[in-house]
PAZAVO-21889 format. One record per residue (C-alpha): x, y, z; residue number from 1; residue in one letter. Coordinates in steps of 0.05 Angstrom, whole numbers, plus 5000, padded with zeros to 4 digits. Example, Ala and Ser with C-alpha at 12.3 -4.5 7.8 and 13.67 -1.06 7.14 Angstrom:
residues 2
+------+------+------+-----+---+
!    x !    y !    z !   k ! r !
+------+------+------+-----+---+
! 5246 ! 4910 ! 5156 !   1 ! A !
! 5273 ! 4979 ! 5143 !   2 ! S !
+------+------+------+-----+---+
END
This chain:
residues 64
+------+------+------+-----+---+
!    x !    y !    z !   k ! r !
+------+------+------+-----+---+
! 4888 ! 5069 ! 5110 !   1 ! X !
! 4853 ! 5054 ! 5039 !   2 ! X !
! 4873 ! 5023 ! 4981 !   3 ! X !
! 4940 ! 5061 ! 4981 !   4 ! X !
! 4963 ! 5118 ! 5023 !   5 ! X !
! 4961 ! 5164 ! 4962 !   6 ! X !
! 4895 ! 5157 ! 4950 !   7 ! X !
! 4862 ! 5156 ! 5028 !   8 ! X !
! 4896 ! 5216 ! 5071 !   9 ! X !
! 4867 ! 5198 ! 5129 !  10 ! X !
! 4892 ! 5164 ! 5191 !  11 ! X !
! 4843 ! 5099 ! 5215 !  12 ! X !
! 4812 ! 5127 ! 5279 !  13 ! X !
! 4815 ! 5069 ! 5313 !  14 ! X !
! 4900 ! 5062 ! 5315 !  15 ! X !
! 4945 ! 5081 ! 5370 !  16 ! X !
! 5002 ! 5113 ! 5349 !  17 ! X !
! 5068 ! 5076 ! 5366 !  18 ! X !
! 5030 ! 5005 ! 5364 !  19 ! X !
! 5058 ! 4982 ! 5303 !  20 ! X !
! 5017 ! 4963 ! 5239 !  21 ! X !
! 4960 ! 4977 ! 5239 !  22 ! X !
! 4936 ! 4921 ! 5196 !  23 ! X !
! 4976 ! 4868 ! 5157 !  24 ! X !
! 4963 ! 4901 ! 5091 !  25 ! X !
! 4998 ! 4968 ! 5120 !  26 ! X !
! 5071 ! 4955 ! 5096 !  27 ! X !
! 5041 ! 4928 ! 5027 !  28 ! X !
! 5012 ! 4991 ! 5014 !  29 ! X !
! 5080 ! 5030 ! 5040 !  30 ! X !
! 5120 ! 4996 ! 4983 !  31 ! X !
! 5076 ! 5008 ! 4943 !  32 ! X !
! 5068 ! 5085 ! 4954 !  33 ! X !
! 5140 ! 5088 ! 4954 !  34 ! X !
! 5147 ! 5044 ! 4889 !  35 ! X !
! 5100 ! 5088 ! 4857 !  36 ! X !
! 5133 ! 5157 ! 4878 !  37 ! X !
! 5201 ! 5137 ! 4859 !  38 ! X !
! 5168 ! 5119 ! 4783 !  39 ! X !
! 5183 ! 5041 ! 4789 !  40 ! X !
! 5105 ! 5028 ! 4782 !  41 ! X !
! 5047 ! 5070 ! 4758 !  42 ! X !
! 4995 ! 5090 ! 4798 !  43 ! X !
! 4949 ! 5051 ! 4756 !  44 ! X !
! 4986 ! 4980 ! 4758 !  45 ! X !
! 4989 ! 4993 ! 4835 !  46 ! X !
! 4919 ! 5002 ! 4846 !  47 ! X !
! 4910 ! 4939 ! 4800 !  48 ! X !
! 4955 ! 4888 ! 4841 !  49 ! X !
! 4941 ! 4920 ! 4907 !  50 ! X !
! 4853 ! 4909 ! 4892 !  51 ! X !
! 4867 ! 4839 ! 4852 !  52 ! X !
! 4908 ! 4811 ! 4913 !  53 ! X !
! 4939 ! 4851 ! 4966 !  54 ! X !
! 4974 ! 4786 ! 4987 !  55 ! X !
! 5005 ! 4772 ! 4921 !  56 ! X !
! 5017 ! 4852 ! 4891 !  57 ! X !
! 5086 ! 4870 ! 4914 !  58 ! X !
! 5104 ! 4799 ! 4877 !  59 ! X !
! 5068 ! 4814 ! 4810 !  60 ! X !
! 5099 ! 4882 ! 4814 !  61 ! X !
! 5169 ! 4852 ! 4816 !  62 ! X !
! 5175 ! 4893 ! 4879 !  63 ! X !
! 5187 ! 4851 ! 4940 !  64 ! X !
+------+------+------+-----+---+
END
């Protein structure tokens, strides 16, 4: 997926579905979709952490 799920729609070609994540950054960018839909974060300050550090955003967010 991209960035965040809200902003790339499309599946990654090149994933099975049922084999698990896809990539380590895939349940990063779930909380953070979710975080953002449910109003705890902005879109904006997502995008921001997530871009800065992927590793480090759900931490700087106060999220995880």
């Amino acid at each position: 997926m991209g960035i965040l799920t809200i902003l790339a729609n499309g599946a990654d070609p090149g994933h099975k579905k049922g084999a698990g994540v896809n990539n380590k950054k895939d349940p990063v960018e779930t909380k953070l979709h979710t975080a953002v839909c449910a109003g705890q974060v902005t879109l904006a300050a997502a995008q921001r952490a997530i871009v800065t550090d992927w590793t480090t955003a759900l931490t700087t967010l106060h999220l995880s």
